[in-house]
DRENLUMFI-192947 format. One line per field, with one value per residue (C-alpha): chain; residue number from 1; x, y, z. Coordinates in Angstrom, 3 decimals. Example, Ala and Ser with C-alpha at 12.3 -4.5 7.8 and 13.67 -1.06 7.14 Angstrom:
2
mol: (A,A)
seq: (1,2)
X: (12.300,13.670)
Y: (-4.500,-1.060)
Z: (7.800,7.140)
//
This chain:
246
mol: (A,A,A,A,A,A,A,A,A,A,A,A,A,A,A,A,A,A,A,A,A,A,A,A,A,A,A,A,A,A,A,A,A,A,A,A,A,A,A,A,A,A,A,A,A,A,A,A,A,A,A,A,A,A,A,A,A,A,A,A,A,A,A,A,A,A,A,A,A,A,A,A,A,A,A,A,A,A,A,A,A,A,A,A,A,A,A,A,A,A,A,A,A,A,A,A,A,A,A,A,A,A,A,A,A,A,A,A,A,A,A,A,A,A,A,A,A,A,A,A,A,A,A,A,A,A,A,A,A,A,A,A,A,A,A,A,A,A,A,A,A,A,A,A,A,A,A,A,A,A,A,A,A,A,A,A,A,A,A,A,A,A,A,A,A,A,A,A,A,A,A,A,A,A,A,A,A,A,A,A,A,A,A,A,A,A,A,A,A,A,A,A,A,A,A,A,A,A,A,A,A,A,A,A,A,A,A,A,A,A,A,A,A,A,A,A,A,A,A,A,A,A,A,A,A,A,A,A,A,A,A,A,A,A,A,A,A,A,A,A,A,A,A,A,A,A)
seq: (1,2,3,4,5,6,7,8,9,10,11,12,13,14,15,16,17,18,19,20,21,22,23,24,25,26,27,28,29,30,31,32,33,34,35,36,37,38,39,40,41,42,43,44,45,46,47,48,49,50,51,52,53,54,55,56,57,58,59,60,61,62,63,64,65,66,67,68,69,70,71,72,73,74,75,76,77,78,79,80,81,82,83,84,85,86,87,88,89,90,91,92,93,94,95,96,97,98,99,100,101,102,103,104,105,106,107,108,109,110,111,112,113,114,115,116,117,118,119,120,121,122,123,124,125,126,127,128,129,130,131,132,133,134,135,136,137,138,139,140,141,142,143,144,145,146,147,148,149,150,151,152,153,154,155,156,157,158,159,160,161,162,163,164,165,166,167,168,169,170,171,172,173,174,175,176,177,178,179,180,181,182,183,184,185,186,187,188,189,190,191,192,193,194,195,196,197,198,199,200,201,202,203,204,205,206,207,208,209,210,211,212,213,214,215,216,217,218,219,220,221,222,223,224,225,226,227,228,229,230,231,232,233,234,235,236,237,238,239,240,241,242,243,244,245,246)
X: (-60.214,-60.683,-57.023,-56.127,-58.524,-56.893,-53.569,-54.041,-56.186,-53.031,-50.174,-51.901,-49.703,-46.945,-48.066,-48.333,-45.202,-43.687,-45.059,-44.414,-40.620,-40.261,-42.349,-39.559,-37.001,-37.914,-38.385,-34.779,-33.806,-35.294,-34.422,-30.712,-30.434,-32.062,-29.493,-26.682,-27.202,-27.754,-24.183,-22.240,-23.931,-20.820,-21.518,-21.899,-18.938,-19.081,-18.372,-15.545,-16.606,-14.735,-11.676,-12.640,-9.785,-9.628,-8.567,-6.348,-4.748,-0.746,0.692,2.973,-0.195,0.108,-2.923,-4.854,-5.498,-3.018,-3.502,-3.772,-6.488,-8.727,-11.227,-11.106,-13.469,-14.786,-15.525,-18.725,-19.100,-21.376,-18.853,-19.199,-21.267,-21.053,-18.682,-20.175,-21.189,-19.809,-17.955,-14.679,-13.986,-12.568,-9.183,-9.722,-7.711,-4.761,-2.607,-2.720,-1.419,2.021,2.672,4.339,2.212,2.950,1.104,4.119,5.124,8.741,10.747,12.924,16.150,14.554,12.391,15.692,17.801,14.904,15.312,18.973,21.988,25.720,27.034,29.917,31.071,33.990,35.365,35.182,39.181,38.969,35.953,34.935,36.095,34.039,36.002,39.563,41.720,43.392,46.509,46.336,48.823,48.350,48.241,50.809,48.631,46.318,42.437,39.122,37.732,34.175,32.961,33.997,36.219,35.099,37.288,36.410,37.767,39.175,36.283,33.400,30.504,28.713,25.055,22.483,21.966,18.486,15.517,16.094,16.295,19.636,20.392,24.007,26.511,30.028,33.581,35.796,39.192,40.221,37.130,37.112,33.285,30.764,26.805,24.263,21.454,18.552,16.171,14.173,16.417,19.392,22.173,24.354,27.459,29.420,32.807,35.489,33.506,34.210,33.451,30.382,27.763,25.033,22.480,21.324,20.369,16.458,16.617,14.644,16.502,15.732,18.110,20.461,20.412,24.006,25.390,28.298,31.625,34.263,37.523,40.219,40.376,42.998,42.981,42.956,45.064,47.954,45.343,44.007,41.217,37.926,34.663,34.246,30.961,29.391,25.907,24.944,21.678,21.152,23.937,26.376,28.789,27.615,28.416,27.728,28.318,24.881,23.169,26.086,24.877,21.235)
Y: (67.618,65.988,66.251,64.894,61.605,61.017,61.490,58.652,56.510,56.730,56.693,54.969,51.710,52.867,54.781,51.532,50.059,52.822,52.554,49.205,49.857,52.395,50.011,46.934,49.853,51.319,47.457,46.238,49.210,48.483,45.007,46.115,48.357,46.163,43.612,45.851,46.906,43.364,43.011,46.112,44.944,43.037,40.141,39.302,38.164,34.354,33.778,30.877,27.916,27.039,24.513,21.572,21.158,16.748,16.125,13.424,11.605,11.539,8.304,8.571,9.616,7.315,5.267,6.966,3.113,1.459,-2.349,-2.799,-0.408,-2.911,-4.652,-8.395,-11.054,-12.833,-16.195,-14.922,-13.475,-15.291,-16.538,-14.166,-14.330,-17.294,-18.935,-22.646,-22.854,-26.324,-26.930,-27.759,-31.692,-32.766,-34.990,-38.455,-37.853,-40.288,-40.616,-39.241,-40.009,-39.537,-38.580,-40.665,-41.621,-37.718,-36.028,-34.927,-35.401,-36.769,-34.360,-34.516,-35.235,-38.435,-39.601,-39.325,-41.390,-43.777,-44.840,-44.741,-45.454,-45.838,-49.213,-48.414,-45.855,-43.898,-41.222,-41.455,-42.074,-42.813,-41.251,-42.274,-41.080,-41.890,-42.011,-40.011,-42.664,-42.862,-44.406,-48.085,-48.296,-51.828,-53.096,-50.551,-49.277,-46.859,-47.540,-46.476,-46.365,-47.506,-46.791,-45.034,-46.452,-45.749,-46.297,-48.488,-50.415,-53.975,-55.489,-53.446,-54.415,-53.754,-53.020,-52.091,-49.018,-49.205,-51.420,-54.319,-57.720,-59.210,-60.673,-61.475,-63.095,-64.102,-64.451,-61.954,-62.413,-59.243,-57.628,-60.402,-61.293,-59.141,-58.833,-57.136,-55.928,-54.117,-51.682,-49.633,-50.884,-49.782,-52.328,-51.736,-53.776,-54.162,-55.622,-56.250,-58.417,-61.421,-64.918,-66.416,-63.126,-63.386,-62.527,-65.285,-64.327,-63.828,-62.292,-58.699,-56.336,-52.851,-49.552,-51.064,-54.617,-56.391,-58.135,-59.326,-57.862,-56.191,-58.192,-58.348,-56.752,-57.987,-55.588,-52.088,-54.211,-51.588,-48.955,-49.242,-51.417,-49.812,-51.008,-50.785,-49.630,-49.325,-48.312,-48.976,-48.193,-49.711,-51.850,-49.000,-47.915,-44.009,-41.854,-43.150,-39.516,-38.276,-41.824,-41.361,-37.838,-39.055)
Z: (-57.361,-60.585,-62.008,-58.533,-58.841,-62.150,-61.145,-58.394,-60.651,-63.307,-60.121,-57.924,-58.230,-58.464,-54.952,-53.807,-54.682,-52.767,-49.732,-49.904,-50.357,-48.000,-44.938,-46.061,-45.741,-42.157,-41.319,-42.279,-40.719,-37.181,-37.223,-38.103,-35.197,-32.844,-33.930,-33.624,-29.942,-28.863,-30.729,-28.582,-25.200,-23.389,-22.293,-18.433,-16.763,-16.311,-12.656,-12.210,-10.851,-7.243,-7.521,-5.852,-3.496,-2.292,1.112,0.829,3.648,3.883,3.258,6.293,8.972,12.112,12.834,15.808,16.691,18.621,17.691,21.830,21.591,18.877,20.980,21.744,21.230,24.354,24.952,25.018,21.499,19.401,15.675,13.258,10.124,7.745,9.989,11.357,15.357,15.486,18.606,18.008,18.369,21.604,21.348,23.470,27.153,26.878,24.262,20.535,17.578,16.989,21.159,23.435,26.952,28.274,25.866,23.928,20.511,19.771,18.336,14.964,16.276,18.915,15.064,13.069,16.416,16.019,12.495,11.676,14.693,13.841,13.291,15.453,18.053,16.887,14.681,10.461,9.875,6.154,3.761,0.550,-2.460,-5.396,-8.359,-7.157,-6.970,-2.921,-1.889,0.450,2.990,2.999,-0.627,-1.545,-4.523,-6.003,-5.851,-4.733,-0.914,-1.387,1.784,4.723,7.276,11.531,13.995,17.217,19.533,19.590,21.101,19.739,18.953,15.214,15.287,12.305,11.342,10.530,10.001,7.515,6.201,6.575,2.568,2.535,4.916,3.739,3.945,1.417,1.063,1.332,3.846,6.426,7.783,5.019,6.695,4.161,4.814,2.707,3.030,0.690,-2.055,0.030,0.480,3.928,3.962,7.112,6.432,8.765,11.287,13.565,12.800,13.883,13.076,15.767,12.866,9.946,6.253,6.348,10.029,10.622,12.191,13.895,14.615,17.517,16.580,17.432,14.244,15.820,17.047,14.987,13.182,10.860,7.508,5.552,2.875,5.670,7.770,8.263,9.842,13.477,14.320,12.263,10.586,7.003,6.175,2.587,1.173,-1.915,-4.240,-7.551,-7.457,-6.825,-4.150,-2.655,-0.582,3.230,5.105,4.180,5.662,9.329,9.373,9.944)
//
């Protein structure tokens, strides 16, 4: 008993030690194993999530709505939101602005006959041709045509074209009886007119009004009887077609 009391007194920590290793050792051990099964355990199988599938409308799908199906308003049906319940104004009974005593508003072509009328009742024989140089059967030479040339007959009478102040009346040499008359900056020169114009320089005159009756022209005198008619802006001789055409 003794020699077993010393030999733990004089072993005794090393005993300790021991027991201390092998306790750390059967301790790593567990916690290795237990680490090791966790490791060989297969996962569970992760269960796939649905496709989410999006019900999308064809492009070329008819409309179940006819648009005679779409209900109507009625009289009766109050305005809809944010709009104003005003009534609407009333127009006067009689006549309105820009109508004529029916009701009726004058059309383009009876506005346009209204402000412009042709000087002279007959067919364009000559047109002008603006710097192209055009042969005269009567001066036997090579010029320009200012103007444009209408036929009429003998006796016809030459009327204004348009509204305007008459500003020039002469006699040319060449062009017989000259009337001008301006409007808007717009000269319109009648040549080729009878002596004696029933119209004086100063006078107003509206779409229709008579100027006088048609004459000689000495230098156009080897074509048939015609007005020569001329428009000119800035001083310059243009084109009259576009004003004849309305």
């Amino acid at each position: 008993m003794n020699k077993i009391t010393s030999f733990l007194r004089d072993k005794g920590f090393y005993l300790a030690l021991l027991a201390c290793i092998l306790a750390a050792a059967v301790s790593s051990f567990w916690a290795i194993r237990k680490m090791m099964q966790r490791l060989d355990t297969p996962d569970q199988p992760t269960q796939p999530q649905e496709e989410l599938v999006w019900d999308i409308p064809e492009m070329n799908a008819e409309v179940d709505q006819k648009v005679d199906d779409i209900p109507k308003p009625s009289a009766s049906s109050p305005p809809p939101s944010g709009s104003s319940s005003q009534p609407a104004v009333q127009q006067p009974s009689g006549t309105s602005s820009g109508q004529d005593g029916s009701g009726t508003a004058p059309s383009a072509a009876e506005e346009a006959a209204a402000s412009f009328v042709q000087p002279v009742s007959g067919p364009v024989s000559k047109e002008f041709s603006g710097d192209e140089l055009v042969y005269s059967e009567t001066l036997r030479d090579w010029r320009t045509h200012n103007g444009v040339d209408i036929s009429c007959a003998e006796d016809a009478a030459v009327k204004s074209c348009s509204t305007g102040e008459v500003t020039a009346i002469y006699e040319d040499g060449n062009w017989g009886q000259v009337v001008e008359i301006t409007a808007d900056e717009v000269v319109y020169r009648y040549a080729g007119l009878a002596a004696n114009p029933l119209v004086s320089v100063g006078d107003e005159v509206r779409p229709g009004t008579r100027l006088g009756s048609i004459g000689p022209i000495s230098a156009e005198s080897a074509e048939p009887t015609h007005l020569h008619f001329e428009v000119l802006k800035g001083g310059n001789a243009v084109d009259p077609m576009p004003y004849l055409a309305g």
